[in-house]
N, C-alpha and C positions, 0 to 999 in steps of 0.2 A: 825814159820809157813812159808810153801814158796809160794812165789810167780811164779805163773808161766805164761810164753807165750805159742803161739798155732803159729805154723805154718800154713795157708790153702793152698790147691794147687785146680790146674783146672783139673787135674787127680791124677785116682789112680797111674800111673805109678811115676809121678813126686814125690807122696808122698814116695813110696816106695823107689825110687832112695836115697832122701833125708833120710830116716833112716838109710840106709847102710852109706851115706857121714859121719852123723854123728854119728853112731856107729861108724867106724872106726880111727874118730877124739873124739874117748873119752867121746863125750858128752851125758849126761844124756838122753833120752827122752823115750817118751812113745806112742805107735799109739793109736789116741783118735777117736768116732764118731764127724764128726764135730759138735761143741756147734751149736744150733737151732739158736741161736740170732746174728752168722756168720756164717750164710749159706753161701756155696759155692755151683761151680760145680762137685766137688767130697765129698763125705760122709768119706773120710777120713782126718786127722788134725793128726800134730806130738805135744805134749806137751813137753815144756822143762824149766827149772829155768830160769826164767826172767833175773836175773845177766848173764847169759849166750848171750841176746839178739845179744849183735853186734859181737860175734865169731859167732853164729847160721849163723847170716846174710850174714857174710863174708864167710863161707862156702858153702853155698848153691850160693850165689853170683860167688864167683870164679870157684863151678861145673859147672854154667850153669844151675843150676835146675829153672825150672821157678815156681815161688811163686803167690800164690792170695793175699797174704799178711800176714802180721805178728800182733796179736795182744794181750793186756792182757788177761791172763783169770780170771775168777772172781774164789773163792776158793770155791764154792760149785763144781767146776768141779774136783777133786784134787779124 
């Protein structure tokens, strides 16, 4: 079963930015509503396999995209 992380950003734009980043570096993800139990300023969240965490981070990091933060997601979210 996977484990997955949750991108949150402080807008819609930054989310969006961020799936193109990583669509186009390969990596799995998914646009999720943000989980209730990490709200943010934006209602959207990127989901992606936890083993992926620190290439996620290193990409959005080296875009420039600005993050609210990165964290587990529990697997009822899947």
């Amino acid at each position: 079963m996977n484990q997955y992380g949750v991108v949150l950003f402080h807008t819609t734009s930054a989310a969006l930015r961020a799936e193109k980043i990583l669509k186009v570096n390969r990596i799995p993800i998914k646009l999720i509503p943000t989980p209730r139990e990490l709200s943010s300023d934006c209602g959207v969240a990127l989901r992606f396999d936890r083993e992926q965490t620190e290439t996620v981070q290193a990409l959005l990091r080296d875009a420039g995209v600005e993050v609210a933060g990165i964290y587990d997601l529990d697997q009822h979210h899947s």
